[in-house]
Biopython code that builds the backbone (N, CA, C, O; Angstrom):
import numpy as np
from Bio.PDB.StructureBuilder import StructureBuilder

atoms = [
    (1, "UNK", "N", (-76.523, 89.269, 122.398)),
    (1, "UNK", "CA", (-77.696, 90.082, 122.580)),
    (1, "UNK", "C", (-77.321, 91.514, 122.950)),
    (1, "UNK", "O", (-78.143, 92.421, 122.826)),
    (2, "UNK", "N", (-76.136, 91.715, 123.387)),
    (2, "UNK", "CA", (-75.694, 93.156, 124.226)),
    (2, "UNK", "C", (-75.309, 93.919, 122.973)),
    (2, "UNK", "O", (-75.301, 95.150, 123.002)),
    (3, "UNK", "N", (-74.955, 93.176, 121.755)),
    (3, "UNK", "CA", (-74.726, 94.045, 120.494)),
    (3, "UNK", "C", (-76.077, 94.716, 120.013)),
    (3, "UNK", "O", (-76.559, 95.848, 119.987)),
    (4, "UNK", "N", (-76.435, 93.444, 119.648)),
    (4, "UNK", "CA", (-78.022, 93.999, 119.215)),
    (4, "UNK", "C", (-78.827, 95.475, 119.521)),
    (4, "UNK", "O", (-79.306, 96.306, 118.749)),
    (5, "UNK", "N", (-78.725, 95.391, 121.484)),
    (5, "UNK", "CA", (-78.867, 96.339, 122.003)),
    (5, "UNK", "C", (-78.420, 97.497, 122.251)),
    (5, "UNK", "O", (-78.992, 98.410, 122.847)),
    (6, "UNK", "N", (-77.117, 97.470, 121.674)),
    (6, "UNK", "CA", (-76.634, 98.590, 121.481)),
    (6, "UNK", "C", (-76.706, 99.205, 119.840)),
    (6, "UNK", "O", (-76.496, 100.370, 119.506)),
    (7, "UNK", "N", (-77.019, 98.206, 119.068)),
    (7, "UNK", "CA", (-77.388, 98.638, 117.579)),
    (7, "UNK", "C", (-78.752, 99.192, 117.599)),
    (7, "UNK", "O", (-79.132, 99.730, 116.558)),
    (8, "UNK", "N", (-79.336, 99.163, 118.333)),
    (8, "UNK", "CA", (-81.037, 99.583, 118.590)),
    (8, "UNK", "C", (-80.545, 100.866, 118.951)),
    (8, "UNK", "O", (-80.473, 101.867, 118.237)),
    (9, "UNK", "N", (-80.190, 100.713, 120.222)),
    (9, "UNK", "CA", (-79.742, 102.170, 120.792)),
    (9, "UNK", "C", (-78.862, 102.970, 119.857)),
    (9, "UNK", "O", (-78.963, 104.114, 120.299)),
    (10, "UNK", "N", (-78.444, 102.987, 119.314)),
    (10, "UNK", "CA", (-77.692, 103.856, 118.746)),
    (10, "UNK", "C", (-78.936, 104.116, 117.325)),
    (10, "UNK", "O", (-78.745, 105.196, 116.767)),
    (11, "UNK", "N", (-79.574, 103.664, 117.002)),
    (11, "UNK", "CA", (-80.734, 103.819, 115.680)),
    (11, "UNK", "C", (-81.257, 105.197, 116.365)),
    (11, "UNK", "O", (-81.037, 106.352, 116.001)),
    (12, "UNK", "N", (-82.133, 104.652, 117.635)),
    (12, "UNK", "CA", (-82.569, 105.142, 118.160)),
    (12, "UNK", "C", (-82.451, 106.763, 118.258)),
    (12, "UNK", "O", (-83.404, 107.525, 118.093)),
    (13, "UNK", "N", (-81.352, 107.088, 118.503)),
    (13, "UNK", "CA", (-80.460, 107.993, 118.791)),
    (13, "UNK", "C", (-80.165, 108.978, 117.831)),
    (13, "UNK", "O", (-80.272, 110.196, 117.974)),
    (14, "UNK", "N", (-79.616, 108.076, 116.399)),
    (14, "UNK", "CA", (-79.670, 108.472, 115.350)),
    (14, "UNK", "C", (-80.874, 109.307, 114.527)),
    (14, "UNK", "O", (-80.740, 110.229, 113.722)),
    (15, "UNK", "N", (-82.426, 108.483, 115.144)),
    (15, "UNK", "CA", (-83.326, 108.900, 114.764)),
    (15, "UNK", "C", (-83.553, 110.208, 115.100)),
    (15, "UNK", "O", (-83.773, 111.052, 114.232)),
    (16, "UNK", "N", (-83.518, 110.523, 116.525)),
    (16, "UNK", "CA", (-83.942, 111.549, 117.571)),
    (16, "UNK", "C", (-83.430, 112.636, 117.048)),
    (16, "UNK", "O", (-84.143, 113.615, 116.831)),
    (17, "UNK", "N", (-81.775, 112.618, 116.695)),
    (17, "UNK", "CA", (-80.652, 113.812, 116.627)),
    (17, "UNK", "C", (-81.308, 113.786, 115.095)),
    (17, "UNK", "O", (-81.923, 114.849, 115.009)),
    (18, "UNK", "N", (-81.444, 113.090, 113.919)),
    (18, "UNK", "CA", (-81.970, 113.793, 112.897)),
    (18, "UNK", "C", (-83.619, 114.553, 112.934)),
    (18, "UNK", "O", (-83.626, 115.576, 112.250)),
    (19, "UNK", "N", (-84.369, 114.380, 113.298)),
    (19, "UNK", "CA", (-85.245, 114.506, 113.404)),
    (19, "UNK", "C", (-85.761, 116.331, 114.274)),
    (19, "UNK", "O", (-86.675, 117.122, 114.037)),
    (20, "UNK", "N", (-84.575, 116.326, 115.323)),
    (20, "UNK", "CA", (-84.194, 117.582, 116.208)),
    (20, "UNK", "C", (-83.393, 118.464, 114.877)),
    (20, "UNK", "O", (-83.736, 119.646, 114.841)),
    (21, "UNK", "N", (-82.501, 118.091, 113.921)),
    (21, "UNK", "CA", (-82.034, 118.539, 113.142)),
    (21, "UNK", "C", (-82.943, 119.181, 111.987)),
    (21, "UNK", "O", (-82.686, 120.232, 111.399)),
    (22, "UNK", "N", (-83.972, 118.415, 111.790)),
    (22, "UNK", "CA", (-85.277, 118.588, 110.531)),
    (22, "UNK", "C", (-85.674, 119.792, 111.323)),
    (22, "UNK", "O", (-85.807, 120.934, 110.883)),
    (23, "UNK", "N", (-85.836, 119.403, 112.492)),
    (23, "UNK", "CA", (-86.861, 120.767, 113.006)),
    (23, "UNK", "C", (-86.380, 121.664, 113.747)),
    (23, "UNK", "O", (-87.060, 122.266, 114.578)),
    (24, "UNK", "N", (-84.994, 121.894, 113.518)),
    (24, "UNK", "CA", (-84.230, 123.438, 114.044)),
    (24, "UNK", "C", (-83.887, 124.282, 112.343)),
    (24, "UNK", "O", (-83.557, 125.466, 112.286)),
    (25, "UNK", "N", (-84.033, 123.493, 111.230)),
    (25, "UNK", "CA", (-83.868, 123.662, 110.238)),
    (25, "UNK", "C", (-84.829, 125.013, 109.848)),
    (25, "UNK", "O", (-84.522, 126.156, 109.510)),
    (26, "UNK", "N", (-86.663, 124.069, 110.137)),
    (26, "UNK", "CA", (-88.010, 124.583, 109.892)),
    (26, "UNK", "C", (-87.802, 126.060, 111.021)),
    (26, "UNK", "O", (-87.834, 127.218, 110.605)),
    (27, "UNK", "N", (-87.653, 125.779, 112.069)),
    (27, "UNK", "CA", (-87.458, 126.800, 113.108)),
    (27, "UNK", "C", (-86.531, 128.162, 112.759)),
    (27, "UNK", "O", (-86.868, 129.325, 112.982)),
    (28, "UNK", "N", (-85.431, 127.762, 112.230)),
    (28, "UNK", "CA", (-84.995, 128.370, 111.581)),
    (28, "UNK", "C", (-85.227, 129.317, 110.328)),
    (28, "UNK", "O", (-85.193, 130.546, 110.392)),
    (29, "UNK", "N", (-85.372, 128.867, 109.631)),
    (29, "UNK", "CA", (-86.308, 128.719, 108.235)),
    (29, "UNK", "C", (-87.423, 130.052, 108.119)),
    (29, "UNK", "O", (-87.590, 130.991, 107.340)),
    (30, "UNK", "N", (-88.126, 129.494, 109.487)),
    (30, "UNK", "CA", (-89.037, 130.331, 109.751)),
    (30, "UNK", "C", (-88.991, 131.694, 110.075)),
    (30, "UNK", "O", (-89.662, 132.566, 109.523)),
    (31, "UNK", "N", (-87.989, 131.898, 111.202)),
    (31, "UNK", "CA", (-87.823, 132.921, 112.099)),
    (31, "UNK", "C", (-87.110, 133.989, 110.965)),
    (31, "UNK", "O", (-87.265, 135.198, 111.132)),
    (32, "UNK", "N", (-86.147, 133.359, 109.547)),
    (32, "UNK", "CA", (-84.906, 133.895, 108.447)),
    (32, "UNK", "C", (-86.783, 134.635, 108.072)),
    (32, "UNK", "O", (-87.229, 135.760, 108.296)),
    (33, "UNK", "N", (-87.431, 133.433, 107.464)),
    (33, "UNK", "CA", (-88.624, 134.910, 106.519)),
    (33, "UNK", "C", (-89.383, 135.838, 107.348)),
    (33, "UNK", "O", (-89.809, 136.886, 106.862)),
    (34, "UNK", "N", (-89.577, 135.528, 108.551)),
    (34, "UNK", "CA", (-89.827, 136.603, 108.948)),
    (34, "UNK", "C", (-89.317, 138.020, 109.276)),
    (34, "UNK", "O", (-89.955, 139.039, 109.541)),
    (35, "UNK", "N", (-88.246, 137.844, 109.201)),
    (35, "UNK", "CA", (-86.431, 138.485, 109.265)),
    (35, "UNK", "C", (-86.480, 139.802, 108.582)),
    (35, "UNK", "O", (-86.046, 140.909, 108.900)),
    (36, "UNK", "N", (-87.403, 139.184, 107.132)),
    (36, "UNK", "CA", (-86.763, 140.244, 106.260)),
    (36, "UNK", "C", (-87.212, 141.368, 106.151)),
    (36, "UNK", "O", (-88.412, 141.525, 106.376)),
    (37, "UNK", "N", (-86.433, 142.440, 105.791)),
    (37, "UNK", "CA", (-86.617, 144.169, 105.583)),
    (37, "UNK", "C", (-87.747, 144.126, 104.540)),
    (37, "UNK", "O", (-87.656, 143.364, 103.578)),
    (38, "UNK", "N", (-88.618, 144.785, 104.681)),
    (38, "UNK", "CA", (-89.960, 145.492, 103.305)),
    (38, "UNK", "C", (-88.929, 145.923, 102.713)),
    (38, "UNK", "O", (-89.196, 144.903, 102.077)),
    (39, "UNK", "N", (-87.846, 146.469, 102.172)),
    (39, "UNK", "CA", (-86.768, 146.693, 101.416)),
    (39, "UNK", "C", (-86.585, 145.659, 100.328)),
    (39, "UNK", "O", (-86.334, 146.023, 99.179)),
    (40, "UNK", "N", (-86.682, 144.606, 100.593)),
    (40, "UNK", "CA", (-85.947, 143.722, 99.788)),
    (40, "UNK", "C", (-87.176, 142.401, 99.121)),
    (40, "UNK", "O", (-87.085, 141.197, 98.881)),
    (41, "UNK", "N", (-88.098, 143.273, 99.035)),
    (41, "UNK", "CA", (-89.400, 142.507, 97.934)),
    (41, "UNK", "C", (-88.684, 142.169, 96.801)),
    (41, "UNK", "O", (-87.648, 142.558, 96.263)),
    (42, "UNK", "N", (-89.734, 141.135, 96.544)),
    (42, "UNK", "CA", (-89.273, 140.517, 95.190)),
    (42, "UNK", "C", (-89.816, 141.488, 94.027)),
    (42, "UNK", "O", (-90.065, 142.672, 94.257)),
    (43, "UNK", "N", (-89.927, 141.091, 93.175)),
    (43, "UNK", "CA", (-90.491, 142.058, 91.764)),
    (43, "UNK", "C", (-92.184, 141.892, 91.119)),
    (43, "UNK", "O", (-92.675, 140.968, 90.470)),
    (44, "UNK", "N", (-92.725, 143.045, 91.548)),
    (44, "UNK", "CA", (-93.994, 143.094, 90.542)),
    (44, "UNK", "C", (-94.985, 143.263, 91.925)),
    (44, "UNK", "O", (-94.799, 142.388, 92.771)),
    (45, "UNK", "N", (-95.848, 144.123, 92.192)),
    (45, "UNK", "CA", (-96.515, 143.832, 92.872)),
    (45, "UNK", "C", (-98.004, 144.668, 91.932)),
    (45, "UNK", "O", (-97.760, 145.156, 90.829)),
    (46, "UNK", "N", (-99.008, 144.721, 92.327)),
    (46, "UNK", "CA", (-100.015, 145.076, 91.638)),
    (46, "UNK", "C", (-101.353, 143.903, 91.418)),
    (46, "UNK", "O", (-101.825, 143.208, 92.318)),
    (47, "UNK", "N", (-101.758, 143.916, 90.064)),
    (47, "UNK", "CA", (-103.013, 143.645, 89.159)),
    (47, "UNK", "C", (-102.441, 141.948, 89.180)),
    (47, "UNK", "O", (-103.146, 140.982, 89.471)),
    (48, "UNK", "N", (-100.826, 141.903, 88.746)),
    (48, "UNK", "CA", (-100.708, 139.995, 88.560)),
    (48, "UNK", "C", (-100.837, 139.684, 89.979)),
    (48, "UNK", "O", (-101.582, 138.740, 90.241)),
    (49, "UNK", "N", (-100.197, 140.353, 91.063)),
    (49, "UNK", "CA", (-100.516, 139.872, 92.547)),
    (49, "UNK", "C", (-101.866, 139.412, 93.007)),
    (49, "UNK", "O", (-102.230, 138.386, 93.582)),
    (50, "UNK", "N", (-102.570, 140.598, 92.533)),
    (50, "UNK", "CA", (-104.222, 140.510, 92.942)),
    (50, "UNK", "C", (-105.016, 139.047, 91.761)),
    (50, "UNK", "O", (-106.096, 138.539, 92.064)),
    (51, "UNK", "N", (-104.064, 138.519, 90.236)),
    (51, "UNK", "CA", (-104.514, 138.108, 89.858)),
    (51, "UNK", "C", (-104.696, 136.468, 90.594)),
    (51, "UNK", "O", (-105.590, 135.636, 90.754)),
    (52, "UNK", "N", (-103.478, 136.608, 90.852)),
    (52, "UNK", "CA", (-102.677, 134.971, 91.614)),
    (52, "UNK", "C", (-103.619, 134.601, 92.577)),
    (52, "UNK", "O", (-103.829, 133.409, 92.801)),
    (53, "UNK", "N", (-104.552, 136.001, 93.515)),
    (53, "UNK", "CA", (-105.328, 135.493, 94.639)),
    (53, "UNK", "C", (-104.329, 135.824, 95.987)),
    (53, "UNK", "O", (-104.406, 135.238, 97.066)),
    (54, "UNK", "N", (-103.639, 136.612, 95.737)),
    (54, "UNK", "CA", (-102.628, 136.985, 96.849)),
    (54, "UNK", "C", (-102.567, 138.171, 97.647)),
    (54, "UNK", "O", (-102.431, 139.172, 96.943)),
    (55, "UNK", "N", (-102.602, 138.324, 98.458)),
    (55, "UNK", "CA", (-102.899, 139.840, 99.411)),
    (55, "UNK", "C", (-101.548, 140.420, 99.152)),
    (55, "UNK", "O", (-100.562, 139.748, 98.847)),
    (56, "UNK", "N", (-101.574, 141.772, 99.302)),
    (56, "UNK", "CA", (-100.396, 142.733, 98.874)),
    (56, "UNK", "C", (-99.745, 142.057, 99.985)),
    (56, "UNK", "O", (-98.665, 141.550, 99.680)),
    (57, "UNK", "N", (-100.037, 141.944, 100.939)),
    (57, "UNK", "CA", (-98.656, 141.820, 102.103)),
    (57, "UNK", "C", (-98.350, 140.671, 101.911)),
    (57, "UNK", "O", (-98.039, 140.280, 103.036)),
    (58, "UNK", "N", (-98.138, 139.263, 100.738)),
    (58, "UNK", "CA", (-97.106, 138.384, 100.866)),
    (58, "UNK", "C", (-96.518, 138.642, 100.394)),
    (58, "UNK", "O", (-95.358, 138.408, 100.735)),
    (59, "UNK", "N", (-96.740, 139.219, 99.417)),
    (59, "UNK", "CA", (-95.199, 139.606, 98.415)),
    (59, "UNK", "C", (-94.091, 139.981, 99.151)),
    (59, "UNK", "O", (-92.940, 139.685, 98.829)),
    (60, "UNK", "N", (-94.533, 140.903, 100.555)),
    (60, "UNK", "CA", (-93.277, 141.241, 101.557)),
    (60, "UNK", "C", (-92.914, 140.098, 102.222)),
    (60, "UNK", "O", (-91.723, 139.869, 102.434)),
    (61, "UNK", "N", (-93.671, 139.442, 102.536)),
    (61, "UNK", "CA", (-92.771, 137.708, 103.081)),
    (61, "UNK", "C", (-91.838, 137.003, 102.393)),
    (61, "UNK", "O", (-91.097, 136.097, 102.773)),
    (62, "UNK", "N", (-92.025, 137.799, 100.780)),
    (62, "UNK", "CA", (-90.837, 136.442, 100.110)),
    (62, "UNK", "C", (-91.742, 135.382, 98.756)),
    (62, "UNK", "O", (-91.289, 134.709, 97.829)),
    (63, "UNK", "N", (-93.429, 135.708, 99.302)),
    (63, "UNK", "CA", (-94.064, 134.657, 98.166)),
    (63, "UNK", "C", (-94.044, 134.869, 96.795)),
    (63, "UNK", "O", (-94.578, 134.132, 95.966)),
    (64, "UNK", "N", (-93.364, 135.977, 96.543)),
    (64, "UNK", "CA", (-93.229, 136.679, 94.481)),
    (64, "UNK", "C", (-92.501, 135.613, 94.403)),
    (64, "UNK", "O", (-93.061, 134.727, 93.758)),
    (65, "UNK", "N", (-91.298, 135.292, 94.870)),
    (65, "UNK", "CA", (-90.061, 134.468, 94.538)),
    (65, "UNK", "C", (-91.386, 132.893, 94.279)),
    (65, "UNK", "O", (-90.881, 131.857, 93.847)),
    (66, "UNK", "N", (-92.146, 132.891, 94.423)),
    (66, "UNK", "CA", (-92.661, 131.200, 94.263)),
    (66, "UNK", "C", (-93.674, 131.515, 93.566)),
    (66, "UNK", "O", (-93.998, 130.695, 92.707)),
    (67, "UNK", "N", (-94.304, 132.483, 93.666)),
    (67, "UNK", "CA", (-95.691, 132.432, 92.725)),
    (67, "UNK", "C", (-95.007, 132.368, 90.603)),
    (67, "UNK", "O", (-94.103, 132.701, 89.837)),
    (68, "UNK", "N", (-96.114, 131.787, 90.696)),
    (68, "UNK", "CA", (-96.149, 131.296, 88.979)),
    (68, "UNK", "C", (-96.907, 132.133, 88.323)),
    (68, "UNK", "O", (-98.090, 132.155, 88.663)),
    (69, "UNK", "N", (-96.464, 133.056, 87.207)),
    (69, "UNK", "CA", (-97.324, 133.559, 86.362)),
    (69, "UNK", "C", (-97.463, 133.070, 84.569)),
    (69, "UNK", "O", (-96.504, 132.642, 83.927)),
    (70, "UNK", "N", (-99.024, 133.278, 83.940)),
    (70, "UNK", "CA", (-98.862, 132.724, 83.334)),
    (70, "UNK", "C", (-99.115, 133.518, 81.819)),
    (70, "UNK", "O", (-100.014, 134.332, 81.607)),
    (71, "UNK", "N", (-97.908, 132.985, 80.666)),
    (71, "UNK", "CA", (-97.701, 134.055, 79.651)),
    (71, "UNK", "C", (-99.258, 134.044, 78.952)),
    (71, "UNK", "O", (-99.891, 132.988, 78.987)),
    (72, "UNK", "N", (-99.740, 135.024, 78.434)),
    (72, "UNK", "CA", (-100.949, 135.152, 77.290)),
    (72, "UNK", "C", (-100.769, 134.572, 76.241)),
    (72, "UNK", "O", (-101.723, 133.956, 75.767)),
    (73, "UNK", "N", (-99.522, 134.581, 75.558)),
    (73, "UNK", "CA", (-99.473, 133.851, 74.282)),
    (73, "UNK", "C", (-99.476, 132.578, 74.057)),
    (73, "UNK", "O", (-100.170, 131.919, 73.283)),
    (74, "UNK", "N", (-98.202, 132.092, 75.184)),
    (74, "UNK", "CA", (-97.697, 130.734, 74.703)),
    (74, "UNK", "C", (-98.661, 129.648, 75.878)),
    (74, "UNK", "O", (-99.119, 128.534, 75.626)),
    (75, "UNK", "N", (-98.746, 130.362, 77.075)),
    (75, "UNK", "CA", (-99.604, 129.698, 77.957)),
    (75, "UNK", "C", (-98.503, 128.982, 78.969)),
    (75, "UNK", "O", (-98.867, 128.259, 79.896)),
    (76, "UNK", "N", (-97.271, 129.238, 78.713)),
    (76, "UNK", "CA", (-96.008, 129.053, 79.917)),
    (76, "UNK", "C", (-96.772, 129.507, 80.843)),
    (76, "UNK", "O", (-97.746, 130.256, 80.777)),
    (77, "UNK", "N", (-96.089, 128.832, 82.013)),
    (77, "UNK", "CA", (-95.589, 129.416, 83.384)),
    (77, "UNK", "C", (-94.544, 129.222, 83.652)),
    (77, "UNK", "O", (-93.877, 128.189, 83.618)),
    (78, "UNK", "N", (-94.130, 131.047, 84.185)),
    (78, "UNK", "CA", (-92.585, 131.152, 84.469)),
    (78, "UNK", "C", (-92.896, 131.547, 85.869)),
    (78, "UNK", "O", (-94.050, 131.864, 86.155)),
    (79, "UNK", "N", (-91.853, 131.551, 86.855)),
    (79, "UNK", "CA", (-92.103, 132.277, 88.401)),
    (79, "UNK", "C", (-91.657, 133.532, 87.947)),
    (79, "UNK", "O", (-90.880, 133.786, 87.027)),
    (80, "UNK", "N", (-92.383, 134.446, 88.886)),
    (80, "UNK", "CA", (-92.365, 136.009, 88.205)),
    (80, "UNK", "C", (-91.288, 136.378, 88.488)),
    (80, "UNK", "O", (-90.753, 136.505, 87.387)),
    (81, "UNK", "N", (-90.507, 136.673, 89.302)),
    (81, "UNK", "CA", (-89.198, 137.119, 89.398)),
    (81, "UNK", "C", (-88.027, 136.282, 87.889)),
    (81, "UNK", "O", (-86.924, 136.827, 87.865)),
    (82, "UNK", "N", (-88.151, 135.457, 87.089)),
    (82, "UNK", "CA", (-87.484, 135.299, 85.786)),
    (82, "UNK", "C", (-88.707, 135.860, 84.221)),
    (82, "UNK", "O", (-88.571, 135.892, 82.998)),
    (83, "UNK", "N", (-89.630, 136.149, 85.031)),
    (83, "UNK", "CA", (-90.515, 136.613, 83.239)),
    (83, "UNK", "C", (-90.014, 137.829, 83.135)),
    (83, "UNK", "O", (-89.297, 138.287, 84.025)),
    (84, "UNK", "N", (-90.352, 138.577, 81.931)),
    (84, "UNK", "CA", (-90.098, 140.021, 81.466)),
    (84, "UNK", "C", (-91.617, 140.084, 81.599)),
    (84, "UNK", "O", (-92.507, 139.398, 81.097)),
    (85, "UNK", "N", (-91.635, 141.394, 82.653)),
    (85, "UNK", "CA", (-93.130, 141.781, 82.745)),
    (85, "UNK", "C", (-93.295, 143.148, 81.695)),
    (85, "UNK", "O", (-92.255, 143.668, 81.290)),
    (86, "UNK", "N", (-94.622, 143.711, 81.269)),
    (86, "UNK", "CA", (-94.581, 144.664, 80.809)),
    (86, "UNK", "C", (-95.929, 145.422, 80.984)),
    (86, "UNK", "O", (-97.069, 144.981, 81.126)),
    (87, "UNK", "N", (-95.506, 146.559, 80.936)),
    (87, "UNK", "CA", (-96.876, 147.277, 81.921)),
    (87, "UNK", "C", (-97.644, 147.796, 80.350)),
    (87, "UNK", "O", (-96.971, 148.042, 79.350)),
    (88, "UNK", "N", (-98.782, 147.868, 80.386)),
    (88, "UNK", "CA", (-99.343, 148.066, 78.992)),
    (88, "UNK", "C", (-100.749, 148.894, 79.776)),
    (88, "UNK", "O", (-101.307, 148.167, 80.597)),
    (89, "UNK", "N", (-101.103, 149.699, 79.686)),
    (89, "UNK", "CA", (-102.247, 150.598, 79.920)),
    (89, "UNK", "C", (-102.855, 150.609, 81.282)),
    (89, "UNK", "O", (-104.058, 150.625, 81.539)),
    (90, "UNK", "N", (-101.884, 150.599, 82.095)),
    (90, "UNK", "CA", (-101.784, 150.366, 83.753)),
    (90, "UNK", "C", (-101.966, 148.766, 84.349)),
    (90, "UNK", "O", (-102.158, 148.553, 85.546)),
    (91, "UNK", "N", (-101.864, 147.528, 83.184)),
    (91, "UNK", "CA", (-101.930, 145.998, 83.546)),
    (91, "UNK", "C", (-100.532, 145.704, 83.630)),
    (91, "UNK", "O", (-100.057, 146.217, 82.617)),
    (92, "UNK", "N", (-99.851, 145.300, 84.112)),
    (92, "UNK", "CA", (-98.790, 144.309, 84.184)),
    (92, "UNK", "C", (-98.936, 143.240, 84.096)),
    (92, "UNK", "O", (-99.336, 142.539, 85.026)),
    (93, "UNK", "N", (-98.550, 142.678, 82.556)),
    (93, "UNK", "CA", (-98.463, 141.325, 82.102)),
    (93, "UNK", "C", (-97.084, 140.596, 82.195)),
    (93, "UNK", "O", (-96.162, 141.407, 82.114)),
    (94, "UNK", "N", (-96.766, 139.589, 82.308)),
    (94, "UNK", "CA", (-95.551, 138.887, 82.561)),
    (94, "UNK", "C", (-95.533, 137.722, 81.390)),
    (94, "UNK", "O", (-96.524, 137.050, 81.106)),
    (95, "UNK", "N", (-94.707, 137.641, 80.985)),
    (95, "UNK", "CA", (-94.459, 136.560, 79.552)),
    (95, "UNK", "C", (-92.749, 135.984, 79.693)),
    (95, "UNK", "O", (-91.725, 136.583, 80.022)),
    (96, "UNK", "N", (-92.957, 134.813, 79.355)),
    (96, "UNK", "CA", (-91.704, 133.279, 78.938)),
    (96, "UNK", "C", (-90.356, 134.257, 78.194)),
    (96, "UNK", "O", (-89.232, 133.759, 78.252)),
    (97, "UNK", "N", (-90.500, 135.412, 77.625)),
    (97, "UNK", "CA", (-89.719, 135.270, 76.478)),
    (97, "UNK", "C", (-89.905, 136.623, 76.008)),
    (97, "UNK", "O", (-91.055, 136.989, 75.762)),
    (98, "UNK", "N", (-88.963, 137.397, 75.853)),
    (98, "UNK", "CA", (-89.314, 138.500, 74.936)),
    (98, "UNK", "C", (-89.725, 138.435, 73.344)),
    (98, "UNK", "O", (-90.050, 139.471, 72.764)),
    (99, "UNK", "N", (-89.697, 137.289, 72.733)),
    (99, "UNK", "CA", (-90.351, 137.024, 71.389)),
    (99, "UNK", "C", (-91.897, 136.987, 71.540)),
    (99, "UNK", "O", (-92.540, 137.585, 70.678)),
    (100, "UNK", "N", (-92.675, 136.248, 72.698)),
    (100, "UNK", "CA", (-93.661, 136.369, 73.811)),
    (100, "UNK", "C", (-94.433, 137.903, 73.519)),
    (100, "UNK", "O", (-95.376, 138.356, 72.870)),
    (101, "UNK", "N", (-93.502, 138.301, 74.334)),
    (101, "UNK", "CA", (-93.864, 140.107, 74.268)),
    (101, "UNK", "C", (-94.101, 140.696, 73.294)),
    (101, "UNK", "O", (-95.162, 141.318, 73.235)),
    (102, "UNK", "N", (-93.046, 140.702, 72.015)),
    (102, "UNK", "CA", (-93.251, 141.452, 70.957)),
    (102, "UNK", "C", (-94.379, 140.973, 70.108)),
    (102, "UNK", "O", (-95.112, 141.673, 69.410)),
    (103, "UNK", "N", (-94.428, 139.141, 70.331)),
    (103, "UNK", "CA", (-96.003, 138.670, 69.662)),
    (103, "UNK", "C", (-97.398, 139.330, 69.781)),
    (103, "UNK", "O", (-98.234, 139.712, 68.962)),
    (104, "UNK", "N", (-97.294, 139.304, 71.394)),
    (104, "UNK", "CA", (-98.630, 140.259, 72.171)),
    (104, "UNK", "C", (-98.751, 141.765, 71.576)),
    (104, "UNK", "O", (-99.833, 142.289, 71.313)),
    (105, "UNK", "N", (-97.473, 142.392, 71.401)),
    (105, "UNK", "CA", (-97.436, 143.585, 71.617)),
    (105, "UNK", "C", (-97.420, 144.120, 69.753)),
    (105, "UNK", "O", (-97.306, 145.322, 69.517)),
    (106, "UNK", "N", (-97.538, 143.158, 68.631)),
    (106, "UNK", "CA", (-97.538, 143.138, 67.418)),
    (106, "UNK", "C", (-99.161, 142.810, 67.296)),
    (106, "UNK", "O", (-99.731, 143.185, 66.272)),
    (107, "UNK", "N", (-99.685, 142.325, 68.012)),
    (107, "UNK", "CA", (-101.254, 141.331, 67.987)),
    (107, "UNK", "C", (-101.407, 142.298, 68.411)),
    (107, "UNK", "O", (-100.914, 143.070, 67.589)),
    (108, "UNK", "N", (-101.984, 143.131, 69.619)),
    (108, "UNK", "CA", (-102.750, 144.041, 70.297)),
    (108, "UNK", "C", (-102.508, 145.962, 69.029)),
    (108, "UNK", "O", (-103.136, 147.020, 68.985)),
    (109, "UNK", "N", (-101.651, 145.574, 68.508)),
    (109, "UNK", "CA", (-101.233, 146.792, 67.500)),
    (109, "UNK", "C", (-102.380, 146.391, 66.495)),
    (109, "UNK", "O", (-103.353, 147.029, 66.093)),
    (110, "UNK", "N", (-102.003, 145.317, 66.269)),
    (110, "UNK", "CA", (-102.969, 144.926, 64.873)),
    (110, "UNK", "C", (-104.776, 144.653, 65.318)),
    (110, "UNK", "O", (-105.661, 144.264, 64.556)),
    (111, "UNK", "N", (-104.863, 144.912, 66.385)),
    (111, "UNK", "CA", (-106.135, 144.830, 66.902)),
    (111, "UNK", "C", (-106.649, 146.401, 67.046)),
    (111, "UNK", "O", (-107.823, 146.708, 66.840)),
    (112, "UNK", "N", (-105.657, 147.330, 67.412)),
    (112, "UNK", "CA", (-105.881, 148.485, 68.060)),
    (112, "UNK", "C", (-105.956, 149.428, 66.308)),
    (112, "UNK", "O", (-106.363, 150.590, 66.282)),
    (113, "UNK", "N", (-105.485, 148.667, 64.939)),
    (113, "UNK", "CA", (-105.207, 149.264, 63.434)),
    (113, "UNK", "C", (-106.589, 148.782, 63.180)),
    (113, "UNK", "O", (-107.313, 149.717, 62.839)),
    (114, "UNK", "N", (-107.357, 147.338, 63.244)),
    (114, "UNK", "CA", (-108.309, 147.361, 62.714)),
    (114, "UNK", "C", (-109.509, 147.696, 63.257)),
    (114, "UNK", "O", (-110.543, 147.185, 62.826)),
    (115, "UNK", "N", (-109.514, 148.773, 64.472)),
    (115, "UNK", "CA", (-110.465, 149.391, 64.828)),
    (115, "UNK", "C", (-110.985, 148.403, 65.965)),
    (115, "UNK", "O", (-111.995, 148.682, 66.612)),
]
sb = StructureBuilder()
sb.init_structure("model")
sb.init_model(0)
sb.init_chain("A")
sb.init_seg("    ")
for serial, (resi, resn, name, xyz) in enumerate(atoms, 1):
    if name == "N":
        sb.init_residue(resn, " ", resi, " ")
    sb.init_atom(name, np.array(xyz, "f"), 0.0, 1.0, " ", f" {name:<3s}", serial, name[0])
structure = sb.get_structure()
């Protein structure tokens, strides 16, 4: 029985120290994004920010790096920091692919030729 009880106890133990570990991690975690310099924003702020539903000031926390934008053509979502954005008549659009881009940007020509 004295094994047993020491196999409990030691679970026990095991549990506690991971668990203190999960949450010096989060603590951590936390205190790093708040950390950071307005220097070191991610990419794009504007019209797609305001589109996402996002207040200018997360983008300085770090949330560009996670927000999803989504292409016009193909209907991807890429996270904005990997799309090629392109600013077109003061909008910043973001697209999958520069083949993406030149589609939009061949379509909106041929829209803007037939009047």
């Amino acid at each position: 029985m004295d094994f047993l009880g020491r196999i409990f106890k030691f679970l026990f133990w095991l549990l506690i120290v991971s668990w203190s570990v999960a949450l010096l991690r989060r603590i951590l975690a936390w205190m790093l994004r708040g950390a950071m310099p307005a220097g070191t924003e991610q990419a794009g702020t504007g019209s797609a920010g305001d589109a996402a539903g996002l207040k200018s000031g997360d983008t300085e926390s770090g949330v560009a790096a996670r927000r999803l934008v989504r292409d016009p053509v193909c209907g991807m979502h890429v996270a904005e920091v990997l799309a090629v954005p392109l600013r077109k008549s003061g909008e910043l659009v973001h697209f999958c692919s520069t083949a993406c881009r030149d589609k939009y940007l061949s379509k909106t020509e041929r829209v803007a030729a037939n009047g």
